[in-house]
C-alpha positions as a printed Julia matrix, in Angstrom:
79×3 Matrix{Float64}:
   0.0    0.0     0.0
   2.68   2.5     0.88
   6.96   2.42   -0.04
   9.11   2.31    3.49
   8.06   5.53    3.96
   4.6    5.18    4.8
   3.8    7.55    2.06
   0.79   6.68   -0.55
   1.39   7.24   -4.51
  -1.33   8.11   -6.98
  -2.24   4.58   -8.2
  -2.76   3.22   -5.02
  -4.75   6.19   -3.6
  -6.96   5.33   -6.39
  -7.21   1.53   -6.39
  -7.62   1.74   -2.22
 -11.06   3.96   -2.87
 -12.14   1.91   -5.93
 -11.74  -0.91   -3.83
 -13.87   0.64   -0.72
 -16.33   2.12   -3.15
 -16.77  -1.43   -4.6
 -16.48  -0.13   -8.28
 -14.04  -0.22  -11.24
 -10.92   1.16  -10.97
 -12.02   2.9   -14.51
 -15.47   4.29  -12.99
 -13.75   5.93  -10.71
 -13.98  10.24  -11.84
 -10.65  12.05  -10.5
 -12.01  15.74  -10.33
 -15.54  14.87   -9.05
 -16.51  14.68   -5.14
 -16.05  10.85   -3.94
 -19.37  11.72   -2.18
 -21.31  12.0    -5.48
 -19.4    9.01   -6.69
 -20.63   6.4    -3.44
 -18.21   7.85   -0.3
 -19.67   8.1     3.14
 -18.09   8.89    6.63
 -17.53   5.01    6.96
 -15.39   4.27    4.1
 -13.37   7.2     4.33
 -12.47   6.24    8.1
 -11.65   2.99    6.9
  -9.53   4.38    4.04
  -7.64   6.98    6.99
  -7.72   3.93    9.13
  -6.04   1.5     6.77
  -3.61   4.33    5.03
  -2.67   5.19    9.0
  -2.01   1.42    9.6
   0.37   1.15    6.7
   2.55   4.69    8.03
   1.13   7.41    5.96
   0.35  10.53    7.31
  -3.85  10.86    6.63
  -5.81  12.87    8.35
  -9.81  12.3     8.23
 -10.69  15.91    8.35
  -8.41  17.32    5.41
  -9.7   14.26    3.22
 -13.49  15.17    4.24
 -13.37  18.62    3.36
 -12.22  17.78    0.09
 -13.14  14.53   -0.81
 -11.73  14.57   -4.75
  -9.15  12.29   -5.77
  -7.23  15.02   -6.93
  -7.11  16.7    -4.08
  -5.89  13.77   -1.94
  -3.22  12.75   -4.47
  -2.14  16.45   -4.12
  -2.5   15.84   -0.4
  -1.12  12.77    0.44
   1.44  11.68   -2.28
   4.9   13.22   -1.18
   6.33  15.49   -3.26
């Protein structure tokens, strides 16, 4: 999930939420709220929760506010 690090890249970001929003990797839009696309409260503590778990740095209140994958990618992945 993340390098030794703990930090998250783009295609896993991506394949974690497809995977928690039980669709496609394909259906997944990357500059269109999660929300509108199947997120709730619950899988995106399970997403912070299993992101945390592996070392990266997520925290469930940035991701909330902006809940696009573009937005976490620019978030999370380290630059």
């Amino acid at each position: 999930m993340t390098d030794n690090n703990g930090t998250l890249d783009r295609a896993q970001i991506f394949a974690d939420t497809a995977r928690v929003l039980d669709v496609e990797l394909d259906e997944l839009v990357a500059d269109v709220s999660l929300v509108d696309q199947g997120l709730d409260s619950v899988r995106l503590m399970a997403l912070v929760e299993e992101w945390r778990s592996a070392g990266a740095d997520v925290d469930f209140v940035t991701l909330a506010s902006t809940p696009v994958l573009d937005n976490w990618v620019d978030e999370l992945v380290a630059k």
